[in-house]
KOLROKOL-676070 format. One line per field, with one value per residue (C-alpha): residue number from 0; z, y, x. Coordinates in steps of 0.2 Angstrom, whole numbers. Layout:
pos [NUM,...] $
c3 [Z,...] $
c2 [Y,...] $
c1 [X,...] $
# end
This chain:
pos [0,1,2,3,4,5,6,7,8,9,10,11,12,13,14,15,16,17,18,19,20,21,22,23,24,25,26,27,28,29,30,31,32,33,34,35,36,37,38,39,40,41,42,43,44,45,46,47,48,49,50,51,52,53,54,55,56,57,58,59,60,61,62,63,64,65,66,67,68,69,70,71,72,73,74,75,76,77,78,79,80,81,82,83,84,85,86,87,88,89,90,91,92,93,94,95,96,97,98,99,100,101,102,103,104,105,106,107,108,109,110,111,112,113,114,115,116,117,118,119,120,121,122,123,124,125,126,127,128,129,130,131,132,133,134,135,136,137,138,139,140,141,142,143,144,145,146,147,148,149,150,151,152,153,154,155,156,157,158,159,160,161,162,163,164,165,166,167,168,169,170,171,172,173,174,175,176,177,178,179,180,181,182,183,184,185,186,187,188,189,190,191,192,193,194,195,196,197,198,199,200,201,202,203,204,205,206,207,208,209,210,211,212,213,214,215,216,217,218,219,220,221,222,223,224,225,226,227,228,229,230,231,232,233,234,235,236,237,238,239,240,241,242,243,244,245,246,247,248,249,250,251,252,253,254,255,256,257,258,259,260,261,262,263,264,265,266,267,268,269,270,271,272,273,274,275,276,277,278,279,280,281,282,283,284,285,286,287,288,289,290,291,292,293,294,295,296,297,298,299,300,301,302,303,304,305,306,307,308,309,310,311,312,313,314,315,316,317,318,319,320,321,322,323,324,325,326,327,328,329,330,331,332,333,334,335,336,337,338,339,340,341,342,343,344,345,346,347,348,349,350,351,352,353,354,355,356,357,358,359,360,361,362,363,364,365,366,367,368,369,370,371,372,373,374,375,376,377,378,379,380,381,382,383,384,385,386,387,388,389,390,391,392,393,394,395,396,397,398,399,400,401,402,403,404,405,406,407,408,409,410,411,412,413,414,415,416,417,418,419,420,421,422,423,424,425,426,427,428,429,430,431,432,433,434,435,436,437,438,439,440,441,442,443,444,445,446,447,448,449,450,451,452,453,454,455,456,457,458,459,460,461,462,463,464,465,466,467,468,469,470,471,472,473,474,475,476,477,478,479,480,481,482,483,484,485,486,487,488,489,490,491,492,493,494,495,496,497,498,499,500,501,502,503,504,505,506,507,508,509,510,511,512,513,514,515,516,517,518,519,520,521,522,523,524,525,526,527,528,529,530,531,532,533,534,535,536,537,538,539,540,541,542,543,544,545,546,547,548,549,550,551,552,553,554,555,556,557,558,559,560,561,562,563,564,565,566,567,568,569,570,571,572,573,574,575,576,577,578,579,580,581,582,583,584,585,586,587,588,589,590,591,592,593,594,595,596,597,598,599,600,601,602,603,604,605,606,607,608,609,610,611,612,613,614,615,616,617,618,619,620,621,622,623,624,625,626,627,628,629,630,631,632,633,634,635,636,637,638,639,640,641,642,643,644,645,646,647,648,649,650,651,652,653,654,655,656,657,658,659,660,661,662,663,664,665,666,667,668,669,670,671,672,673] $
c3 [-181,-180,-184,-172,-185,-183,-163,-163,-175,-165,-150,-156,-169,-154,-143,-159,-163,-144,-145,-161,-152,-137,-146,-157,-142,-131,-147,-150,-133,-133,-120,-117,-101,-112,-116,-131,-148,-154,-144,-149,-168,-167,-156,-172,-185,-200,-194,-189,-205,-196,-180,-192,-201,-186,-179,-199,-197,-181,-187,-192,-178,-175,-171,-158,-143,-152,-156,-139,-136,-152,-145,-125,-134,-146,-133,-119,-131,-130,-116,-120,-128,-129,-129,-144,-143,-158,-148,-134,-142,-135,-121,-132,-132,-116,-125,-136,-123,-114,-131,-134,-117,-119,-135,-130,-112,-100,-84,-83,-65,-59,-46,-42,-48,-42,-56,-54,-67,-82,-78,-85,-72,-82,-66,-70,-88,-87,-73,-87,-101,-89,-85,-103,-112,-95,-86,-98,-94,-102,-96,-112,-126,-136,-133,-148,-146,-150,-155,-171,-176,-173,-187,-190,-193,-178,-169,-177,-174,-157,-155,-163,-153,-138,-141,-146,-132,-120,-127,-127,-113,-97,-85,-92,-92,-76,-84,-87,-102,-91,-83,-100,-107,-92,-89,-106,-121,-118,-132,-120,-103,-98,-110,-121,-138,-149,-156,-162,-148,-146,-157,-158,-140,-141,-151,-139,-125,-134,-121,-107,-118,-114,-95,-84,-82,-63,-68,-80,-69,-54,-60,-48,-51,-71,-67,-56,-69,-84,-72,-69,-86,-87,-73,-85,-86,-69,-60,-60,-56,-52,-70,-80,-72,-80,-96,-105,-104,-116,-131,-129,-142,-134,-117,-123,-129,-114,-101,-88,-82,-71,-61,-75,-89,-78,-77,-95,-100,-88,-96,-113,-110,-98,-110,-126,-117,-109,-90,-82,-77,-74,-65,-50,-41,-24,-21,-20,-40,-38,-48,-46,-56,-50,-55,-55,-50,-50,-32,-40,-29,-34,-32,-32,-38,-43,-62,-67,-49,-38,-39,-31,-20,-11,6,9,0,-8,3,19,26,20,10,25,36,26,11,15,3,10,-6,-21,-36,-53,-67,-78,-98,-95,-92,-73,-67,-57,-39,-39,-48,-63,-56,-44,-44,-49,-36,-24,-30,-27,-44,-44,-39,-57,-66,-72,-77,-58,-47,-28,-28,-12,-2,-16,-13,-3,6,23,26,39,40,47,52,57,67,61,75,60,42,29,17,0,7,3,5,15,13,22,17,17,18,2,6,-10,-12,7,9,15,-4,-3,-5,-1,-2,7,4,21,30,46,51,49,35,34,21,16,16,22,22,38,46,39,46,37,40,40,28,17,1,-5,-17,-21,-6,10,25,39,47,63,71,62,64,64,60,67,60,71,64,79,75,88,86,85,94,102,121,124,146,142,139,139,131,118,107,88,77,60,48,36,42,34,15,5,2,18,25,13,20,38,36,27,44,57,63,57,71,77,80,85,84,86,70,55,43,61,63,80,84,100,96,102,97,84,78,84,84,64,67,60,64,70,81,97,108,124,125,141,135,143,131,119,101,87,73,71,58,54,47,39,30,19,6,5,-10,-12,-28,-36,-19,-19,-6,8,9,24,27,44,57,72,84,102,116,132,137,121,110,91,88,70,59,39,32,30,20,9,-5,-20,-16,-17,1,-3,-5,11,20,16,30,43,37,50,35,32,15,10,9,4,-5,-9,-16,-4,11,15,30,33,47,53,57,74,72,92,102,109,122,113,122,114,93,80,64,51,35,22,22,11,25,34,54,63,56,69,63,53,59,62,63,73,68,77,69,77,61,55,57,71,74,91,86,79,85,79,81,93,89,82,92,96,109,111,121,112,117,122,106,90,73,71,56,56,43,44,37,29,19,11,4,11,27,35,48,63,81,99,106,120,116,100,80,74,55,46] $
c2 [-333,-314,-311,-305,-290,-289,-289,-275,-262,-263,-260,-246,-238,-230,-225,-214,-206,-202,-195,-185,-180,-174,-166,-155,-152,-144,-135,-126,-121,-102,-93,-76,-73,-77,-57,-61,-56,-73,-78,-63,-65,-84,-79,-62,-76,-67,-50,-56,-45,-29,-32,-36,-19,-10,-17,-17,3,6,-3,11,16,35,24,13,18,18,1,-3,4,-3,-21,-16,-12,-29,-41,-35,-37,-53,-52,-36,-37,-29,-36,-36,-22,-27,-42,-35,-33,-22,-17,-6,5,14,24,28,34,44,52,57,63,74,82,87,96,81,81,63,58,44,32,31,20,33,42,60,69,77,70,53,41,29,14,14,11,1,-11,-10,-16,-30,-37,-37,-45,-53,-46,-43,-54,-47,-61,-73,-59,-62,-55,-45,-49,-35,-43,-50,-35,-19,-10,-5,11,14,8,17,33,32,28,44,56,48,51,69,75,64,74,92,94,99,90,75,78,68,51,35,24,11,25,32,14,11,28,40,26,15,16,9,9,-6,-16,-3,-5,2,19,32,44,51,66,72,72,81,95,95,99,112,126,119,127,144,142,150,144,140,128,122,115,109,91,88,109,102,89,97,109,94,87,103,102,83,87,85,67,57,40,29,14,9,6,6,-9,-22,-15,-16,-1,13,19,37,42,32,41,58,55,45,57,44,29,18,22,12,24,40,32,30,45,54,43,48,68,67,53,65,77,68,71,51,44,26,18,8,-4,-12,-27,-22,-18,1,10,28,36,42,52,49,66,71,62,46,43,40,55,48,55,51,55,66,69,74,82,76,83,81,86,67,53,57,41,48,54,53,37,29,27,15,12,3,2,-14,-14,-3,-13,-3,-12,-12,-12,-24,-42,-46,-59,-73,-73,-93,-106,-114,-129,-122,-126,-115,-123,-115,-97,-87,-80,-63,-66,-77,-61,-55,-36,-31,-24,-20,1,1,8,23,29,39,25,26,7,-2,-20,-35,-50,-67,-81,-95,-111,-123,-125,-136,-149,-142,-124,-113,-97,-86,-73,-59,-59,-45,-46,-43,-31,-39,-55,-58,-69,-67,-61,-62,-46,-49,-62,-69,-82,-92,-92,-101,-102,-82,-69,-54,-41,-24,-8,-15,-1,4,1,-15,-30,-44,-63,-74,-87,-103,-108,-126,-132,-117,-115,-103,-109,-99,-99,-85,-75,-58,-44,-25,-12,4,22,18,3,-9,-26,-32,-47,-50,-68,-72,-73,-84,-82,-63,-58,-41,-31,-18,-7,-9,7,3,-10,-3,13,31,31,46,54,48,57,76,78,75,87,99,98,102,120,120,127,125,141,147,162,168,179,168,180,173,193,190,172,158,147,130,120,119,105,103,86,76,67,48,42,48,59,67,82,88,106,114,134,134,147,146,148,143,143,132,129,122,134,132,144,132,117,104,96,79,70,69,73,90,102,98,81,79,64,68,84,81,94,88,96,98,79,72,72,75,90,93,108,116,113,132,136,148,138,137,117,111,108,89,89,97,86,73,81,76,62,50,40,41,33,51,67,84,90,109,115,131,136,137,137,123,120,121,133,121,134,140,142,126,123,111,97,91,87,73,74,65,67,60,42,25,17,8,12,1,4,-1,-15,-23,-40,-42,-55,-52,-67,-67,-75,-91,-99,-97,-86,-92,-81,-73,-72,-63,-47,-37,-19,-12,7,14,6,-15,-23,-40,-50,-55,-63,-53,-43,-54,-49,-47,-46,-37,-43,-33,-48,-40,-28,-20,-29,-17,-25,-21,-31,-21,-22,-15,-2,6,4,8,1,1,-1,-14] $
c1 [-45,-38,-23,-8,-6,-26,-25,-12,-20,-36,-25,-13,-23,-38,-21,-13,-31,-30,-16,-17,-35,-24,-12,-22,-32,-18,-9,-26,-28,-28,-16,-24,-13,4,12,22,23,22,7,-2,1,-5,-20,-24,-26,-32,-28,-11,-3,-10,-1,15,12,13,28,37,32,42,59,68,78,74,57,65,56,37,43,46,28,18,26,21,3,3,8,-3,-18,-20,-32,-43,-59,-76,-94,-105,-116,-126,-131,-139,-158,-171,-161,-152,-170,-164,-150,-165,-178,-163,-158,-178,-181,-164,-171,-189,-180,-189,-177,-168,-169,-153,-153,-171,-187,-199,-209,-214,-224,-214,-198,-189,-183,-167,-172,-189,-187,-173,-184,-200,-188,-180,-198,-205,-189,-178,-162,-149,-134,-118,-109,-117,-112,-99,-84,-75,-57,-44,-30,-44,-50,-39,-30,-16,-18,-29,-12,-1,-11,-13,5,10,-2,4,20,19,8,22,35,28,15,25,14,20,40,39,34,46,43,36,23,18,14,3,-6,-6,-3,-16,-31,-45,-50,-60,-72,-79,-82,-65,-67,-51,-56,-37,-37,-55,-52,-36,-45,-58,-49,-36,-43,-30,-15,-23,-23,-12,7,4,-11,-2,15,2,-3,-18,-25,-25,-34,-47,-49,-51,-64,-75,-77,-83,-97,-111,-110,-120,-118,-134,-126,-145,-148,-133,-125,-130,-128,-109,-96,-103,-92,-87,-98,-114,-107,-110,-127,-134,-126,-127,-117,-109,-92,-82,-92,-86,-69,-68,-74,-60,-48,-50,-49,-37,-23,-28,-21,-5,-12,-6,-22,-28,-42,-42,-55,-58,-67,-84,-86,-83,-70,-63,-47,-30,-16,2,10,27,32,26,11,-6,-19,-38,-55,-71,-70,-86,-91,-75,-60,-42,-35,-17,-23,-31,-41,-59,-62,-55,-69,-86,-84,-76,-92,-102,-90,-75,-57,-50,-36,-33,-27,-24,-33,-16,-15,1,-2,7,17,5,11,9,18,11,8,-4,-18,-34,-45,-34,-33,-50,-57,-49,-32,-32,-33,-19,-22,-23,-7,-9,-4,-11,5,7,-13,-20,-31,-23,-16,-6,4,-7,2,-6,2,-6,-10,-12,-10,-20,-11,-5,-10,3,-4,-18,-29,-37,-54,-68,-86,-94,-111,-117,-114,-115,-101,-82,-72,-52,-45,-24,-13,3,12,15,33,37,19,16,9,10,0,8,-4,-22,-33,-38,-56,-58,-63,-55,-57,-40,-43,-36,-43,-46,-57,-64,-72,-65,-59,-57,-38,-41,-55,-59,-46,-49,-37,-37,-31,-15,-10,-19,-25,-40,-45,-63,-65,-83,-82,-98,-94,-94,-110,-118,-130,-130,-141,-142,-148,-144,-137,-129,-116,-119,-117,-111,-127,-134,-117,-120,-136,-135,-119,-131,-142,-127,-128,-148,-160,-176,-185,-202,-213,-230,-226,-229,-216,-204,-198,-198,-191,-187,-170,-176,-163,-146,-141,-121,-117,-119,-135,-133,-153,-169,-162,-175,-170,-180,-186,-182,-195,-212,-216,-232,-228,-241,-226,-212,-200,-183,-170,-155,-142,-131,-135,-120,-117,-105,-103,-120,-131,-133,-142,-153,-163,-175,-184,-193,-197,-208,-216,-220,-234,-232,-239,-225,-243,-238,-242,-250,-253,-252,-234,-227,-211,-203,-201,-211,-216,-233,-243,-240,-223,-219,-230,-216,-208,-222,-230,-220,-214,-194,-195,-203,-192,-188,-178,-171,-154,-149,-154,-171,-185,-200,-211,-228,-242,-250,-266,-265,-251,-245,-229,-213,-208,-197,-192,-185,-178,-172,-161,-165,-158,-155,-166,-154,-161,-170,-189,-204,-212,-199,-191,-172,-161,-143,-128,-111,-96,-87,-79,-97,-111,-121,-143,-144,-162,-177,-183,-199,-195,-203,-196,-179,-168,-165,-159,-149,-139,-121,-106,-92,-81,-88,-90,-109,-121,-137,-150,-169,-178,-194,-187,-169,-153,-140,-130,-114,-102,-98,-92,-96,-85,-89,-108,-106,-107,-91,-91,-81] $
# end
């Protein structure tokens, strides 16, 4: 017979081990969202006594405002870290090739997997490392927390730099405490592994003391100038972005990077020196860097490509065709207040509105952005908050992008940046629900709603699928005021004007011919070579020469470059995926062998092959709380044509080839971006 005494011990003795289980559990939880002292000396373990020398170090009080900023620095660490490079494996061999190709003089070619003898392309080896030894996913290495491994000393110095550059460099008289902890103190800039950069990069850049004393009082002219003399490093965002953020040391050797690389390496030349300088993302994974100038607003720039400027936005108006800033958030040193109460639950919040080193600077950019406000007809259970959503080119898929808490059945989002198209939206259960048709805003602050009228239909033409990119944008800019000109003197002494190019060609583009004049020369001419960003110079993907009956007409490539016979067939091979390419202006064209009458012409910049390409097989989706096929179409020639209901959202998808898409809209008959 068991005991009553027996009974109960079996009984309570399971409960306590529970307990203790649960409490050891939940104490050992680590906060890396918690910005306190005490969090982030339990969370250093053993290296907790560097973190307490620091702070014993700046208890004297002539030290009290570098104790302010040695415990702004220590509590906010508690969520950095880097990934373990010494984990990454044979994918490290493409620092290696890059460094040997620098040092025998081969050129390093970014951003393309095409090979071209005597020259080293970084995507083609990155692609050839990736299918002998897998993708490299830097998600699964481990991460090097700071708060466990950073000294004391590496502190302390980069305190004291930071101070005395704050303190003597005018440019950055303008600065508040609270400004100087989050744009010059800061030792790092995203993930990169740690390095003591802050003085060799000081000396580095000593040469700004000797510049003259109006450079030197203009923020954004100091910074233009800082940036000139970062131009050597390149994007190649086609490679590199896989790989983790570079270490400034491994960024000067390998030359290349992504935007967060560039942004790094602007940030470390630019703090050394005390210039204010952060970087900021949008929600399509790009990052760029701003100033804070003396009126408090944010001053963008592409770090190691372009220059700020106060006149508008870097974005304003090439970026702006196919690359859209919905939201500028500033990834922040400081660790933010959550928007949501603690009891909310994570289900409910999308991914990045978790983090906590974001903060919405949208309204002090220069992204031009307006106020949207949604009534809303419905509402779901629990839901206390919506979203305006943007479609993700990437991923595919609707992405939040703001927030608003709901009141009295509206909700409203301060600075949406303009020629977006954003989706209204709950989320539950980790999973989007749509709350509203699409929304467009407008330079002018108007909201259209995008809601499919099926008993309106009509019929429109589709050209391309994704709008005009940056590159794609410099050289069809490069071909306005170019001309077509003929002659029956092949040195073109004595020449017709066929045609100029006024209006910025954004597709294959054909003009008619109204000469009945013979000529058995023809070229294309043009005086200037445009350069934005890394694209530099002219880029032609096709020219074509018509007879008098619209035959092609065919003939020997002529030019006065220096290119082999094969490379300026490019230009005439009726193949847009081939191009040329020259920095400067130049002439090319064709001898046609005998006199022959133009009928009419077509050309083509070169492009990221996103027109309508014959052959190819399209699919077109309109949005009604889903997206719904209007179809498949084989294309028949560079243009599409449908039937759609009246003012949707649509989605173009070209289903044999390509990943780049783009939502749009028809107004007036034409593809309106979003």
């Amino acid at each position: 017979m068991i005991s009553i005494r027996t009974r109960f011990m079996k009984r309570v003795i399971p409960l306590v081990l529970v307990s203790i289980f649960l409490f050891l559990l939940y104490s050992c939880k680590k906060d890396y969202t918690e910005n306190t002292l005490k969090n982030a000396f339990e969370l250093a373990g053993k290296n907790r006594k560097e973190l307490e020398k620091v702070i014993a170090y700046y208890e004297k009080p002539k030290y009290s405002l570098k104790l302010k900023a040695a415990q702004f620095l220590i509590k906010n660490m508690v969520n950095k870290y880097s990934y373990d490079h010494s984990k990454i494996g044979p994918h490290r061999k493409i620092l290696s090739a890059l460094d040997s190709a620098y040092n025998v003089g081969i050129e390093v070619m970014t951003n393309t997997s095409t090979s071209m003898p005597g020259k080293f392309s970084v995507k083609s080896y990155w692609d050839s490392l990736c299918q002998v030894h897998g993708k490299l996913n830097m998600s699964e290495l481990p991460k090097i927390r700071d708060v466990e491994v950073i000294t004391s000393n590496f502190l302390i110095e980069n305190i004291d730099h930071a101070f005395n550059i704050w303190r003597v460099k005018p440019w950055a008289q303008h600065l508040s405490f609270d400004e100087f902890c989050e744009f010059v103190l800061p030792y790092r800039g995203t993930n990169e592994p740690l390095e003591n950069w802050r003085k060799a990069q000081h000396e580095k850049y000593s040469w700004l003391n000797d510049l003259k004393e109006d450079d030197k009082r203009n923020l954004v002219r100091l910074a233009q100038i800082m940036n000139d003399s970062l131009k050597w490093f390149r994007n190649d965002w086609a490679s590199m972005s896989d790989y983790p953020d570079l270490p400034l040391s491994e960024l000067y050797d390998a030359k290349v990077g992504t935007c967060y690389d560039m942004g790094n390496l602007t940030t470390y030349a630019m703090r050394s020196q005390g210039i204010p300088v952060a970087q900021v993302t949008e929600f399509g994974g790009h990052s760029w860097n701003v100033i804070l100038d003396k009126d408090k607003r944010l001053v963008d720039f592409q770090g190691t490509e372009t220059n700020p400027t106060k006149a508008s936005s870097v974005f304003n108006s090439v970026y702006l065709s196919s690359f859209k800033v919905a939201k500028v958030y500033m990834m922040t040193y400081g660790i933010n207040n959550s928007i949501f109460p603690e009891d909310y639950p994570k289900k409910n919040i999308p991914p990045f509105f978790q983090r906590r080193d974001i903060k919405d600077v949208t309204g002090i950019s220069q992204i031009p952005s307006h106020k949207i406000e949604i009534a809303l007809d419905s509402s779901l259970d629990g839901i206390t908050h919506l979203y305006l959503c943007h479609f993700d080119n990437g991923s595919k898929k609707w992405n939040a992008v703001a927030v608003s808490k709901i009141k009295k059945g509206k909700a409203s989002f301060m600075d949406m940046g303009v020629r977006n198209i954003y989706l209204p939206a709950y989320y539950k259960n980790n999973r989007y629900v749509p709350a509203a048709p699409p929304v467009f805003l407008n330079d002018n602050g108007i909201v259209d709603v995008l809601k499919a009228d099926t008993d309106k239909p009509h019929k429109v033409a589709l050209y391309r699928k994704v709008g005009l990119n940056d590159g794609e944008m410099a050289f069809a800019m490069a071909m306005q005021d170019a001309e077509f000109q003929a002659s029956n003197d092949k040195d073109f002494k004595k020449y017709t004007t066929l045609f100029k190019i006024n209006d910025l060609p954004s597709r294959f583009e054909t003009t008619r011919v109204e000469k009945n004049d013979k000529f058995r020369f023809v070229r294309y001419y043009t005086t200037k070579g445009i350069g934005f960003g890394a694209e530099r110079g002219n880029g032609i993907a096709e020219l074509s020469f018509h007879g008098r009956d619209g035959n092609l007409l065919c003939g020997t490539p002529i030019s006065n470059t220096n290119h082999d016979i094969g490379i300026l067939e490019n230009v005439f091979d009726e193949n847009i995926r081939t191009n040329f390419n020259y920095d400067g202006p130049f002439w090319i064209g064709l001898d046609l062998n005998k006199p022959e009458q133009i009928s009419k012409i077509s050309y083509m910049f070169r492009s990221s092959f996103n027109t309508i390409e014959k052959g190819d097989t399209y699919e077109l989706f309109y949005w009604a709380d889903e997206w719904k096929s209007l179809g498949k179409q084989r294309a028949k020639s560079d243009v599409l044509k449908y039937t759609i209901p009246g003012n949707p959202a649509l989605w173009l998808k070209n289903l044999t080839k390509g990943k780049e898409e783009m939502i749009f809209f028809i107004s007036k008959g034409k593809q309106v971006w979003g």
